[in-house]
C-alpha positions as CSV (number, residue, x, y, z in Angstrom):
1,X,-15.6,108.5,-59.1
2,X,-17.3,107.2,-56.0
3,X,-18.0,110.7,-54.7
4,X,-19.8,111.8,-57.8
5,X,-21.6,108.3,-57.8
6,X,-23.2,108.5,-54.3
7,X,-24.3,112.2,-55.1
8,X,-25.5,111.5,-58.2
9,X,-27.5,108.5,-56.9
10,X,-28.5,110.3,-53.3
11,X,-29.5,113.6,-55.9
12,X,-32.1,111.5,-58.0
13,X,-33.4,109.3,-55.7
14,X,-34.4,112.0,-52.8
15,X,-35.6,114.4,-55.3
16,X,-37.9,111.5,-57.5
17,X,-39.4,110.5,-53.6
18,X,-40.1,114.0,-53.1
19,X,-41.6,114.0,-56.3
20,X,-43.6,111.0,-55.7
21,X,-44.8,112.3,-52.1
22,X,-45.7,115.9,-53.6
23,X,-47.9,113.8,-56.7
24,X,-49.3,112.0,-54.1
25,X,-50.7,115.1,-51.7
26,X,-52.0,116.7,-54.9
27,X,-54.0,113.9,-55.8
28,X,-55.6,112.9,-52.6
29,X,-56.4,116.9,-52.7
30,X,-57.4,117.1,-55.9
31,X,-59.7,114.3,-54.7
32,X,-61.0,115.7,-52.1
33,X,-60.9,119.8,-52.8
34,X,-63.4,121.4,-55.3
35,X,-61.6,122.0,-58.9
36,X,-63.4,125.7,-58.5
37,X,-65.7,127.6,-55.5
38,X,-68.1,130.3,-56.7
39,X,-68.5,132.0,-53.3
40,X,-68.7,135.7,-51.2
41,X,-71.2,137.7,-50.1
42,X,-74.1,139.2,-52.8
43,X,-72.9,136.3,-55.2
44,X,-75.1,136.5,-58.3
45,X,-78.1,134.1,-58.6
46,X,-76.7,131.4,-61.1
47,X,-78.5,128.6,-62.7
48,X,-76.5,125.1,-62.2
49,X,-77.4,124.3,-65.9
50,X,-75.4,127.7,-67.1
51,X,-72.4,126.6,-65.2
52,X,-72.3,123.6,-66.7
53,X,-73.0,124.5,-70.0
54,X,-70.5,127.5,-69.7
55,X,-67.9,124.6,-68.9
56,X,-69.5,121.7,-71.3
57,X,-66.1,121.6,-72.5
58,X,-64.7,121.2,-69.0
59,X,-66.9,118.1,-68.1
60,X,-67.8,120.8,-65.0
61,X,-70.6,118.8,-62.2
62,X,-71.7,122.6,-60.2
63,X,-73.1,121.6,-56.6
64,X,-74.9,124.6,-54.6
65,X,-73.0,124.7,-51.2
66,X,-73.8,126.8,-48.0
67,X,-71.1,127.7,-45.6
68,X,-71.5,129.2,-41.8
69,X,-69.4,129.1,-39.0
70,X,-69.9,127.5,-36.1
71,X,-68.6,126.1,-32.7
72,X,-68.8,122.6,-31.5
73,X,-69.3,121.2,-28.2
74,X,-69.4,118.1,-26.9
75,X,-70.9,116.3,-23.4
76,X,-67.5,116.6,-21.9
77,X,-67.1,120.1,-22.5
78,X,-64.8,120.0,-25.4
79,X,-65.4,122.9,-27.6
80,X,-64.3,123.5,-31.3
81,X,-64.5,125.9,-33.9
82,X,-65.3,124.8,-37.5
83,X,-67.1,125.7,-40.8
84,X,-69.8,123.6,-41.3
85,X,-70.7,123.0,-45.1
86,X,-74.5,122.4,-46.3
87,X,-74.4,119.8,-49.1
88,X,-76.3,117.7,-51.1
89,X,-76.5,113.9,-51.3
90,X,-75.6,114.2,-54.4
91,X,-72.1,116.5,-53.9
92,X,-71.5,114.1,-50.9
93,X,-71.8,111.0,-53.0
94,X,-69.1,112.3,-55.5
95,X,-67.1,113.3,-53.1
96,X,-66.8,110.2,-51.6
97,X,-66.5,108.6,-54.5
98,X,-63.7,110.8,-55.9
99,X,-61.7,110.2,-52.4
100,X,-62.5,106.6,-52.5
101,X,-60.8,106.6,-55.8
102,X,-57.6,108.4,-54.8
103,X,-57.0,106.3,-51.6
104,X,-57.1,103.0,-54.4
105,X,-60.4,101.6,-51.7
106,X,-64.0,100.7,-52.1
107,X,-66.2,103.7,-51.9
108,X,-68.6,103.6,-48.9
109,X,-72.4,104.4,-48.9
110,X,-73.3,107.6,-48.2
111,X,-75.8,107.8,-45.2
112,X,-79.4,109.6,-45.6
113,X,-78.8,112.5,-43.8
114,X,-81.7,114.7,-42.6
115,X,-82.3,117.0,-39.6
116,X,-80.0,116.6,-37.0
117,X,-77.7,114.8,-38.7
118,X,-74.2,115.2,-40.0
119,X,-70.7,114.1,-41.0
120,X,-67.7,115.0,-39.2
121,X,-63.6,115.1,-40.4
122,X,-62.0,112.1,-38.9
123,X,-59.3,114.3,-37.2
124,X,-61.9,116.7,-36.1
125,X,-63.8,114.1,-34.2
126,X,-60.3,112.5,-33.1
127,X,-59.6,116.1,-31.4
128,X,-62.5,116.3,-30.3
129,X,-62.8,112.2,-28.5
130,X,-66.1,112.0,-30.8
131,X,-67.5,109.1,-31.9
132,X,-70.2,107.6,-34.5
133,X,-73.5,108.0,-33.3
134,X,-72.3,110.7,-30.2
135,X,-74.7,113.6,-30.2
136,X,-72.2,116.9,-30.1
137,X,-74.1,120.8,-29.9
138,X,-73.5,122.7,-32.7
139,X,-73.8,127.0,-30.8
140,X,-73.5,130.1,-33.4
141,X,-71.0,132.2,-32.9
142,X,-72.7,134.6,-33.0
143,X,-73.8,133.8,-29.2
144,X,-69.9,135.6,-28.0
145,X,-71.4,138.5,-28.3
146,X,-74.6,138.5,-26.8
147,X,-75.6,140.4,-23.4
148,X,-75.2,138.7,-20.4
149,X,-78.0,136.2,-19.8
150,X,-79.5,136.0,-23.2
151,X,-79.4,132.4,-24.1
152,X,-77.3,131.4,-27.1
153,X,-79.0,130.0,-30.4
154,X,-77.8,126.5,-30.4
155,X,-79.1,122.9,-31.9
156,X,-77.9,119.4,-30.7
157,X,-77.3,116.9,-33.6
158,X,-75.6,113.5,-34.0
159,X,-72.7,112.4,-35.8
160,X,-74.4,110.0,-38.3
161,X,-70.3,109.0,-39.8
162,X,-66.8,109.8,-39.8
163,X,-65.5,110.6,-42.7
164,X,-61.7,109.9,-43.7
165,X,-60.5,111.9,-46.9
166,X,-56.7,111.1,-46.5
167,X,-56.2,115.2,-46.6
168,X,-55.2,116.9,-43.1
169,X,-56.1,120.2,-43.6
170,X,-60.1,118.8,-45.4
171,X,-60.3,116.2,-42.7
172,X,-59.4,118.5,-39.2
173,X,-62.4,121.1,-40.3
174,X,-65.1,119.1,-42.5
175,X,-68.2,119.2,-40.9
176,X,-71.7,118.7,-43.7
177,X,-75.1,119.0,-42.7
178,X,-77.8,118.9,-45.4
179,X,-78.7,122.1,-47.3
180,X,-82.5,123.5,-47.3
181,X,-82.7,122.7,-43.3
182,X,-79.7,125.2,-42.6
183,X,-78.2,124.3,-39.5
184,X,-78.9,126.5,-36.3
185,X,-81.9,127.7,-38.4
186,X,-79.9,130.9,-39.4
187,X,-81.6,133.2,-42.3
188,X,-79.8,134.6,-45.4
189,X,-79.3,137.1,-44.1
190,X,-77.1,135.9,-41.4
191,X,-73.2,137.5,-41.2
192,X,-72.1,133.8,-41.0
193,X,-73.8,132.4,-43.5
194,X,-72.6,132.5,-47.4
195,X,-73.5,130.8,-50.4
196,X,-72.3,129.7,-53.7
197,X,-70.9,127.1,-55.9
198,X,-68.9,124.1,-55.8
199,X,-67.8,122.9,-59.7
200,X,-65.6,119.7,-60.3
201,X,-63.7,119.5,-63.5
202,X,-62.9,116.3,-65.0
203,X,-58.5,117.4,-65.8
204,X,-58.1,119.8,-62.7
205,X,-55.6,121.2,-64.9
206,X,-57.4,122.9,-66.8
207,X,-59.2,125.2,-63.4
208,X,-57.6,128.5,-64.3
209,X,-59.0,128.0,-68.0
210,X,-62.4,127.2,-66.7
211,X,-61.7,130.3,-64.1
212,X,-61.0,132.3,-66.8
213,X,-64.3,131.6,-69.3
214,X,-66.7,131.9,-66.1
215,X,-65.2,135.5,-65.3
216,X,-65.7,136.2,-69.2
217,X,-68.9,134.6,-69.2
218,X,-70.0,136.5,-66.1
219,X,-68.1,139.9,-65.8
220,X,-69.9,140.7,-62.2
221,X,-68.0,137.8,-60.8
222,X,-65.1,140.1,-60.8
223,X,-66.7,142.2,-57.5
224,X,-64.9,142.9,-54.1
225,X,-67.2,140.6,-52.1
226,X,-67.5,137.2,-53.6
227,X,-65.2,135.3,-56.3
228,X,-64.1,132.4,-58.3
229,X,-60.8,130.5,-56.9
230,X,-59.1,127.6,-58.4
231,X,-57.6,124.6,-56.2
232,X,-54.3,126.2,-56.9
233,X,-54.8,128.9,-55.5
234,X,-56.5,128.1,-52.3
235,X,-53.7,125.8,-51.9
236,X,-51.0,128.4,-53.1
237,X,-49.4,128.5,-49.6
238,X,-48.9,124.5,-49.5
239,X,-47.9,123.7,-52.8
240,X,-45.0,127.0,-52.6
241,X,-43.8,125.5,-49.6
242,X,-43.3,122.1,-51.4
243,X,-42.2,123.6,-54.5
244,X,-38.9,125.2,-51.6
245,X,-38.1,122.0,-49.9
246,X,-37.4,120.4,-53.5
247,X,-35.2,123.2,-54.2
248,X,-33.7,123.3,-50.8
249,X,-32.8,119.8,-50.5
250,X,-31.5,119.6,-54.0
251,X,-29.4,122.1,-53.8
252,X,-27.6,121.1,-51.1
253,X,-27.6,117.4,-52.4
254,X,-26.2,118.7,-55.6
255,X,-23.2,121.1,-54.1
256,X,-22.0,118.0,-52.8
257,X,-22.0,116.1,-56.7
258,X,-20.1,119.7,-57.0
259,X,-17.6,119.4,-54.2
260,X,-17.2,115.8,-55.7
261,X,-16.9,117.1,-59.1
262,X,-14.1,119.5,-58.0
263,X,-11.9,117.1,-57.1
264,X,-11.2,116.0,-60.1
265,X,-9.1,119.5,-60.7
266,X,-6.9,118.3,-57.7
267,X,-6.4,114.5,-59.4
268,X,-5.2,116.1,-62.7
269,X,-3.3,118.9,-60.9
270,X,-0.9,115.9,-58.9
271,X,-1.1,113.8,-62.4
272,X,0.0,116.8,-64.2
273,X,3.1,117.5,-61.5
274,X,4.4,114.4,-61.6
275,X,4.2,113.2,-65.3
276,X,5.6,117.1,-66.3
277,X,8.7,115.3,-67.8
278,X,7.3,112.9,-69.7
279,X,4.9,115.5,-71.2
280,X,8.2,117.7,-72.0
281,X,9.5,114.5,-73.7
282,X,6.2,113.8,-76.0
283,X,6.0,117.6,-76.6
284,X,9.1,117.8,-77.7
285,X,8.8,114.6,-79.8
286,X,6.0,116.2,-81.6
287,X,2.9,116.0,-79.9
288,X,0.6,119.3,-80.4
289,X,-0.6,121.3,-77.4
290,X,-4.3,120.8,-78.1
291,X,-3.7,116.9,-78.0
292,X,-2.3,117.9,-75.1
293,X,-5.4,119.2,-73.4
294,X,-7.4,116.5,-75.2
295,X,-5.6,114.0,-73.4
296,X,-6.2,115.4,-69.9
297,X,-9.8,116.1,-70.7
298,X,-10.1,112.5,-71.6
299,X,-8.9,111.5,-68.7
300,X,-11.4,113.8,-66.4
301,X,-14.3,113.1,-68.8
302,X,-13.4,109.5,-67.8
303,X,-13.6,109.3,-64.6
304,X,-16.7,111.5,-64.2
305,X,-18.5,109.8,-67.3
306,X,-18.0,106.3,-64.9
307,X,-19.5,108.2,-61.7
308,X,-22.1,109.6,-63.7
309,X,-23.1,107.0,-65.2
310,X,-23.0,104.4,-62.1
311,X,-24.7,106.7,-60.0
312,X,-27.7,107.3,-62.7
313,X,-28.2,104.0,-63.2
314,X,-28.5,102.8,-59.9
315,X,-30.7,105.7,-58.8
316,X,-33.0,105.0,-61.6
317,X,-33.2,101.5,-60.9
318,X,-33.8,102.2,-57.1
319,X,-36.2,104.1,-57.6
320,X,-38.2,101.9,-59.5
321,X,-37.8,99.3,-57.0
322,X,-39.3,101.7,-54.7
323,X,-42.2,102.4,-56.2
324,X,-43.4,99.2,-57.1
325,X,-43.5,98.5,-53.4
326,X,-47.2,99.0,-52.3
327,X,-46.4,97.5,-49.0
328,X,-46.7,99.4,-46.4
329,X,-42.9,101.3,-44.9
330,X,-43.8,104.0,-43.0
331,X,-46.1,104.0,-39.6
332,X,-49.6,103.8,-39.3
333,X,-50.3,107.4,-38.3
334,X,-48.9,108.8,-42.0
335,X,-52.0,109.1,-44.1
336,X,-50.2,107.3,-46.9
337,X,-48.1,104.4,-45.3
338,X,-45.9,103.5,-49.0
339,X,-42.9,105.9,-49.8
340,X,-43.6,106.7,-54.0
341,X,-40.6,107.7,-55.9
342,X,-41.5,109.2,-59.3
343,X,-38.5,109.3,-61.6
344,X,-38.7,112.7,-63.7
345,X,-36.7,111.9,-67.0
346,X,-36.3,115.4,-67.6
347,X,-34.4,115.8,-64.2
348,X,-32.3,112.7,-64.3
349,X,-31.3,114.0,-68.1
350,X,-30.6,117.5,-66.3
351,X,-28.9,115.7,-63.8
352,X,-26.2,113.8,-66.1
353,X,-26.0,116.8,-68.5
354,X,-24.9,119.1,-66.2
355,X,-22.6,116.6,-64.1
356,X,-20.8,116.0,-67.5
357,X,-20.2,119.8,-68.1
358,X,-18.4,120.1,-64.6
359,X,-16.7,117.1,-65.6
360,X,-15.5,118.8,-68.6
361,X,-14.8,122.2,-67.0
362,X,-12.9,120.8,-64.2
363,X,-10.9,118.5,-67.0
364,X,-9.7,121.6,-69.4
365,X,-9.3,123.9,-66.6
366,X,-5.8,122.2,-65.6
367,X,-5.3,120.9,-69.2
368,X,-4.3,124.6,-69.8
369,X,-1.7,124.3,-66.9
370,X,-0.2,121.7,-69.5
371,X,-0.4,123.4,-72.6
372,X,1.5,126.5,-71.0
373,X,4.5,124.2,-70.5
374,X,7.3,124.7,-72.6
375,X,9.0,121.6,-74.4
376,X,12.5,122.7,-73.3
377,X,11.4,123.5,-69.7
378,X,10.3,120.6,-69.1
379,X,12.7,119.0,-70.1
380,X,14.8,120.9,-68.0
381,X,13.5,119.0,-65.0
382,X,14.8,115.4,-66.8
383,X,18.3,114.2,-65.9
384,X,21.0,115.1,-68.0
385,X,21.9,112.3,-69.8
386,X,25.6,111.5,-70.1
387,X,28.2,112.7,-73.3
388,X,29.3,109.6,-74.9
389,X,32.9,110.0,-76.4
390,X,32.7,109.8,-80.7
């Protein structure tokens, strides 16, 4: 009963902060990551008024967004690559806003930026030893492969903010400069520079429904040099890999409910061996083989009912515990300090249902042990009882 307890509890209580830690990156991504990108080379020219009207239904915002790459350097002679992102004060101001939601702060005001000026990914800057107001030069990379002694195109700007949206992978590479004055001066027609379309949905949800009308909508969407990509599936990679350490860790949590659960068979088998003469004696007294293997199932259904049903409750109730604690647990360095634990009814009901059924199975299985006794050999195995004289 204890064994199957602690699994039970250890099964639901790992798995729900699991849970709680994968709602928890999707959100501050989903806050931080365009519902849908619009982007490739030879994109067709789109009107941000038909993309939101194509997704009135969606509550879509579109933003125009240019992309190039670029490499960083700063006075000390760090260098960095990154992709630096041309948006407006607009997109900028809803994305801070969005982020500033998901991280439960205020939202900060977004600064004026203008020539020269730009925002830089707290971990970028971090790698980087950059701070606010440090001037960095931003050089093409296109400048690798010029001839010896051609100078590079290059442009010095200054870091106007850091900007902190609780997502590693968004926060190690952002780098925004404002649209219209593209940075390093590059033409459209430059290999490293691309634009397109930025559109936020109001139930990110709903993205590969929205995906889906804009490629109807807009058939030459479908080409082999631009595209239309959901959040999902930018993010396929990270959301598989949480998707296998749930299943990883709760299967290996669970064999051990099983290993619990098996045990049972080896408490019935010894109770079985050692009350085979009394069950002779009620067999042969009248009692039926299938009350028999009732009574043994009883019995197992018992004692894994009482584990099942400790271990539930207490994990539940954990749980809870757990996520009402907004303090923070965890160190300073984790972008989100509090461990949540989301309790999944479906799961937990998964959980008991199928802990019950190896209960059962491991009950019956050595009920039949019983039931293949016979009353007379059994009996057998009592003491012979002495002849009294008439």
């Amino acid at each position: 009963m204890t064994g199957i307890a602690v699994g039970v509890f250890a099964l639901i209580t790992v798995v729900s902060v699991m849970h709680g830690f994968h709602d928890s990156i999707r959100a501050r991504l989903l806050a931080a990551e365009p519902h849908l990108v619009l982007r490739g080379a030879d994109l067709p020219q789109l009107e941000r008024a038909d993309l939101e009207s194509a997704l009135a239904e969606f509550s879509a915002k579109a933003y125009p967004v240019e992309w190039q790459d670029v490499v960083i350097r700063t006075a000390d002679g760090v260098f960095s690559g990154a992709e630096a992102k041309g948006l407006s004060r607009e997109a900028i101001e809803s994305l801070m806003e969005s982020v500033s939601e998901a991280a439960h702060r205020e939202s900060v005001d977004v600064p004026e930026l203008g020539k020269g000026r730009v925002l830089l990914g707290v971990d970028l800057a971090r790698g980087m030893g950059v701070f606010e107001g440090d001037k960095v030069t931003v050089i093409s990379p296109e400048a690798l492969l010029l001839p010896e002694g051609e100078a590079p195109r290059f442009e010095r700007v200054t870091v106007d903010r850091l900007v902190m949206t609780n997502v590693a992978d968004v926060d190690a590479k952002l780098f925004v400069y404002e649209p219209g004055q593209s940075l390093l001066g590059l033409s459209g027609e430059a290999a490293s520079l691309s634009r397109g379309w930025e559109i936020w949905l109001q139930r990110p949800g709903l993205a590969p429904e929205a995906q889906a009308k804009l490629l109807n909508k807009w058939p030459e969407l479908k080409g082999q040099t631009h595209w239309v990509q959901t959040w999902g599936e930018r993010n396929s990679t990270l959301f598989q890999a949480l998707r296998l350490e749930i299943f990883a860790i709760g299967l290996f949590l669970g064999l051990s409910t099983l290993i619990a659960g098996f045990s049972i068979v080896t408490v019935l088998l010894i109770l079985i061996t050692h009350k085979t003469k009394e069950i002779g004696l009620l067999m042969a007294l009248g009692l039926s083989r299938s009350e028999v293997r009732s009574l043994f199932t009883r019995i197992g259904l018992l004692l894994t009912g009482c584990g099942v049903g400790a271990g539930s409750i207490l994990g539940v109730a954990f749980c809870f515990w757990l996520d009402s604690r907004k303090s923070s647990i965890l160190p300073d360095f984790y972008y989100d300090t509090t461990i949540p634990a989301h309790v999944d009814p479906l799961f937990v009901t998964l959980v008991v249902t199928l802990a019950l059924g190896l209960g059962f199975f491991a009950s019956w299985f050595p009920s039949r042990r019983v039931t293949d006794l016979m009353p007379a050999e059994a009996m057998r195995k009592m003491p012979q009882l002495s002849r009294v004289s008439p």
